[in-house]
Every structure is written in C-alpha cells, then in structure tokens.
C-alpha positions as CSV (number, residue, x, y, z in Angstrom):
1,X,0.0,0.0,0.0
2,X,1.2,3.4,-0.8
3,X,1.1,6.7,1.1
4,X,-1.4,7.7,-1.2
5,X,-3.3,4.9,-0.5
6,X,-3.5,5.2,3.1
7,X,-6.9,4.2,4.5
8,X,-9.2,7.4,6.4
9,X,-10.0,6.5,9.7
10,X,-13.2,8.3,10.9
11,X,-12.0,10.6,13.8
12,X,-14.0,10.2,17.1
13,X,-15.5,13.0,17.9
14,X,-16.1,14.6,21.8
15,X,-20.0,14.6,22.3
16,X,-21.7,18.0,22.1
17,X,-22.7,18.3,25.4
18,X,-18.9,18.8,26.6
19,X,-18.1,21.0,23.4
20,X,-19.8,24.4,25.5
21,X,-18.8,23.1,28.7
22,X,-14.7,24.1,28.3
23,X,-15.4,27.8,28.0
24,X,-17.5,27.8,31.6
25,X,-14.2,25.5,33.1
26,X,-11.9,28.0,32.3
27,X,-14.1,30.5,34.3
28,X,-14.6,28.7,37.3
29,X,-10.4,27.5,37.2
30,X,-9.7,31.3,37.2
31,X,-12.1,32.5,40.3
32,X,-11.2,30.1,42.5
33,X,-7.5,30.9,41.5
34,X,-8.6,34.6,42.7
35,X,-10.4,33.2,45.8
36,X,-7.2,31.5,46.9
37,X,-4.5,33.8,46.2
38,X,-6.8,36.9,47.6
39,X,-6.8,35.0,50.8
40,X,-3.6,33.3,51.0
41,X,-1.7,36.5,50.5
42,X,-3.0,37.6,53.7
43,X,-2.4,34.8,55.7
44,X,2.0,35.1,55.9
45,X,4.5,32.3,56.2
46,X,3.0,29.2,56.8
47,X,3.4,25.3,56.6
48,X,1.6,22.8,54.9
49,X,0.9,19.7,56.6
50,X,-0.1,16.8,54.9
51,X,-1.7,13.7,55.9
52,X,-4.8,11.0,56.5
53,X,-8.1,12.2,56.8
54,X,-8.9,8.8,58.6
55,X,-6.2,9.0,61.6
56,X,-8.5,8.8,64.9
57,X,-8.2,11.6,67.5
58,X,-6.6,9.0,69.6
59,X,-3.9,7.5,67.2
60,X,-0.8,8.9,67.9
61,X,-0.2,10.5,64.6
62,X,-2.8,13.3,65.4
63,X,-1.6,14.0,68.8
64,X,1.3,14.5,67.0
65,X,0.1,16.3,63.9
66,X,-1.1,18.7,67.2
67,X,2.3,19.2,69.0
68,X,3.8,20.3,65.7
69,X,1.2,23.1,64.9
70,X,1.3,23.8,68.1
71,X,5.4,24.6,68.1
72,X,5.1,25.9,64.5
73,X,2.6,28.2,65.7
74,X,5.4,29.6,68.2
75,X,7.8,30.1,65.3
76,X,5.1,32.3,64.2
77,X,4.3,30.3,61.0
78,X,0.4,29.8,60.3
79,X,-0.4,26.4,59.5
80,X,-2.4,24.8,56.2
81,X,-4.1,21.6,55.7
82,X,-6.8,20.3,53.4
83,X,-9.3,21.1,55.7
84,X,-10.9,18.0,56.6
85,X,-10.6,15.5,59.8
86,X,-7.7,13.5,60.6
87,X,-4.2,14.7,60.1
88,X,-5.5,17.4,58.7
89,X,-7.9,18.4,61.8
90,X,-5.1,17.9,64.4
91,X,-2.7,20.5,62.3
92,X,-5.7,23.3,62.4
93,X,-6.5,22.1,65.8
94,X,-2.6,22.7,67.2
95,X,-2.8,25.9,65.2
96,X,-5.9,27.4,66.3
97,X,-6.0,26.5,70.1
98,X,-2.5,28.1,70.6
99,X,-2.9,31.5,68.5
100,X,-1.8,30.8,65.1
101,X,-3.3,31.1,61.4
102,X,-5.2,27.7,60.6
103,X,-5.8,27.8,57.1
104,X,-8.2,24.6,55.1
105,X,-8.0,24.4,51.8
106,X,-11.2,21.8,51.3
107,X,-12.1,19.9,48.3
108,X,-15.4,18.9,47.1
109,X,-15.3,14.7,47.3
110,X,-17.9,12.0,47.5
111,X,-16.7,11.0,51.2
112,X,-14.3,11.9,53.6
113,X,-14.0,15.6,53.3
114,X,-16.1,18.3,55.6
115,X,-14.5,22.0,56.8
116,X,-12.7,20.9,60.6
117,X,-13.8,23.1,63.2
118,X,-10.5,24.3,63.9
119,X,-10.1,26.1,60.4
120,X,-10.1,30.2,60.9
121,X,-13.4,31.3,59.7
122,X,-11.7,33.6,57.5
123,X,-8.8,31.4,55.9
124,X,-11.7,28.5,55.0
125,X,-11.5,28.2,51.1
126,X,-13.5,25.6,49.4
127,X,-12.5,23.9,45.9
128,X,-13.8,21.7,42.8
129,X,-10.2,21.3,40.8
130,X,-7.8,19.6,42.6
131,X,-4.6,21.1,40.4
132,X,-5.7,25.0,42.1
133,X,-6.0,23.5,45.1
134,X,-2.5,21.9,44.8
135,X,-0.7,25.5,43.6
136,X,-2.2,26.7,47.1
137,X,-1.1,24.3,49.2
138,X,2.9,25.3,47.5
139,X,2.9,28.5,46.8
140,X,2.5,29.7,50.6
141,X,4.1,27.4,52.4
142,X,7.1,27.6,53.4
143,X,8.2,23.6,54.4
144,X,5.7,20.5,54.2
145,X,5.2,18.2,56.9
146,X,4.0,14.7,55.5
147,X,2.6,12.5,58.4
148,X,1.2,9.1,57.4
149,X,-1.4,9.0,55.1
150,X,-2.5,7.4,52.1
151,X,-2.6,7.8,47.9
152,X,-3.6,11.4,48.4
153,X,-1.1,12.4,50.8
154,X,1.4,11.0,48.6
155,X,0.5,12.4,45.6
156,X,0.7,16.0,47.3
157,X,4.1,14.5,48.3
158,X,5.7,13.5,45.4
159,X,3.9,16.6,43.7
160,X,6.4,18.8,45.9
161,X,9.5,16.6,45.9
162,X,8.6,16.7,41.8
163,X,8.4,21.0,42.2
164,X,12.0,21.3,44.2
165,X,13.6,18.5,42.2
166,X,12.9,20.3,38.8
167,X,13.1,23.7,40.7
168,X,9.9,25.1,39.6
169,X,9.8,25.9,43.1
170,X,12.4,27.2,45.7
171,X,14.2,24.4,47.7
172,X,12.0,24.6,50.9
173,X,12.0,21.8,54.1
174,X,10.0,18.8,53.0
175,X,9.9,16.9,56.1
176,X,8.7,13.4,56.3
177,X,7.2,12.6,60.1
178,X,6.9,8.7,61.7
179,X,10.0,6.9,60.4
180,X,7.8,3.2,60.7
181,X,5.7,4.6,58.2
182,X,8.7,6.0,55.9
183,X,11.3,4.2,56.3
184,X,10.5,1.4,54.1
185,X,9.1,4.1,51.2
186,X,12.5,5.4,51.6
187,X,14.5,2.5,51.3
188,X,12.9,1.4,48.2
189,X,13.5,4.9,46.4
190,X,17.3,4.3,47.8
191,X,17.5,0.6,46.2
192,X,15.2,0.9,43.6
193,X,14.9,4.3,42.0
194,X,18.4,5.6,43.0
195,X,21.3,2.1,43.1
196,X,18.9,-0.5,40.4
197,X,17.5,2.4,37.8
198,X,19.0,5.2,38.4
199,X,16.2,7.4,38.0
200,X,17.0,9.6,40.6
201,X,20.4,11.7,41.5
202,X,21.3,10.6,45.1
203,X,21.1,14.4,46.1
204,X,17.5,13.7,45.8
205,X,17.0,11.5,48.6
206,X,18.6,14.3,51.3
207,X,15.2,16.1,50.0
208,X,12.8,14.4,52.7
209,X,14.7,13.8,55.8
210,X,12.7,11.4,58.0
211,X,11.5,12.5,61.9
212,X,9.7,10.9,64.9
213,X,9.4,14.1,67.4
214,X,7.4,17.2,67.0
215,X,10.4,19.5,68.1
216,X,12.9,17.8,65.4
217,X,10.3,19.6,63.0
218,X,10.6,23.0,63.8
219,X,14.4,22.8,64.6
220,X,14.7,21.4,60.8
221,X,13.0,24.6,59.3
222,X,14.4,27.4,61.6
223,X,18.2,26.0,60.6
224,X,16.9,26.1,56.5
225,X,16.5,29.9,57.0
226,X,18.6,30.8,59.8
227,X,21.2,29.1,57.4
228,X,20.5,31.0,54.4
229,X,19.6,34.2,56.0
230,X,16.6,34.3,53.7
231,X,13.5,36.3,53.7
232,X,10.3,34.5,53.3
233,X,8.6,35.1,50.6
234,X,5.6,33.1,48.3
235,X,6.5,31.0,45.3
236,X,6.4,33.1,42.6
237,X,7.2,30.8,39.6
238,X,3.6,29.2,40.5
C-alpha cells in the first residue's frame, strides 16, 4: 500500500454536550485561582501539613500532627491543611487553640472531606479542581510536613518533591514525620529508584529527611532559614 493509498479513519469525535462546557471550566479554574490567592496572601508564612483524613483523635499520629502546629505556631508560622478530619484536623487544631493562622484548603469529594472546626473562619477556602488547590497548598508554604497517610497524601508528596527537584519551586523543608511509616518508602527509592535504575540523582533522597518528634520539626526549618539568611517570601514561579 502506498502513502497515497492510506486508509481514512473516521476521527472520534467529543459529544456535544462537553463541546460548551470548556469555555465555563476555564471560568470557574480562574475564580477560585482569585479566591485562593486573595486569601492566602494575607495569611504570611506558613506550613503545609499533609496527611490521612482517617487517623483517629486517639492515634498517635494526630496527637502528633497537634504538637507540631502547636510549636510551629510559636515560630510564628500559620499552618495549612486540606481542611478535613484526621491529620488534617489535628494541624488546624494545634494551630488554632495556641494563637496561630489555621488555614483549610477543602475539596469537594464523595466521602471523607467536611470543613474541621479548627479552620479560621476567615482562611476556610473551598475547591472543585484539585490542580488550584494543589498550587495553594505550594505557593505559601514555606516547608511541608508529611505524616502518614494514604494515595492522596502521597501524591501532594511527590507533587512537591517533583516541584523542588525540577526547581519550579524554591528548595524549601519537606519533612517526612513517623520513620515506621517511611522508612520502608525510603529504602525502596534508595534501592530501587536511585542504586537499580538510576532514576534519581542521590542528592535527591537528602530532599525528605525522615522524623519521629514534634520539636525535630521545627528545629529542621528554623536551621533552613537561619542558614540562608533568607527572607520568606511566596513561590512566585507558580
């Protein structure tokens, strides 16, 4: 057969009802863009904390999660979370009952998710698009605490390990907390990723150091920027 005898597929085609819908999309993407940054700018430095929105009040991961708001909050960073219960409520909770900024960034899901109490009534931001919602949780924070969790907290993870690696953002604390949980991730991105593939630069693994205690935390972010004598300031390349 010859290239002039090349058989014409029939193209599929999108179904009209979606055809007008991509014109509304990019609407709704850019006001809750607005909604976010309008809010976030007025919130300062703070830290986003990442974790299970099924860890009980009484696991020990939440009374955690609370300890390090709670000594975050005395660094004078505010604290953001996804909003929700869990890991996510202990880090507002630390935040709120000890004077600091306790920012949720909730999304709309078929389970799971519901504003925490201990979210500032003013710093409460609802969203539909998980990608905006991401671009908050980075471009204000300046570390990330990752507790144990599940698929979403490490896609939020490896969404920021991703950002520093290819420095689309400023290398910031990423700061992985409960070294049971970790340690075994770690080691296979070590033996795996790193030593059998090499689809990693060993640099790379210094990016998440692992922690068991609250204070380790907070010591771990005020040497970054005592260290560098920076000022603290938003992502801007996002």
């Amino acid at each position: 057969m010859t290239s002039n005898q090349v058989k014409k597929h029939e193209m599929r085609q999108w179904s009209r009802a979606l055809k007008g819908e991509n014109s509304w999309t990019m609407f709704k993407v850019i006001s809750e863009f607005v909604d976010g940054f309008e809010t976030l700018n007025q919130m300062g430095p703070c830290v986003s904390i990442f974790g299970s929105a099924r860890t009980k009040p009484e696991n020990p991961y939440y009374k955690l999660a609370v300890d390090i708001s709670r000594l975050l909050t005395d660094s004078g960073y505010g604290v953001i979370t996804g909003g929700g219960p869990g890991i996510m409520e202990a880090g507002n909770k630390g935040a709120q009952l000890y004077g600091g900024r306790s920012v949720g960034l909730n999304i709309d899901l078929p389970f799971e998710q519901g504003s925490n109490q201990y979210v500032d009534f003013d710093a409460n931001l609802n969203f539909r698009y998980f990608f905006v919602r991401k671009v908050m949780f980075v471009k204000y924070a300046q570390a990330f605490v990752a507790l144990p969790g599940g698929f979403g907290t490490m896609d939020e993870l490896f969404e920021v390990l991703t950002l520093v690696q290819t420095r689309k953002i400023s290398k910031v604390p990423i700061i992985l907390v409960g070294s049971q949980f970790w340690n075994g991730m770690k080691e296979w991105i070590r033996n795996v990723m790193l030593e059998q593939n090499h689809n990693i630069n060993p640099d790379d693994l210094d990016l998440m150091p692992i922690v068991d205690e609250a204070e380790e935390v907070v010591q771990i972010i005020d040497a970054f920027y005592a260290e560098r004598g920076e000022e603290l300031s938003p992502n801007y390349e996002l």
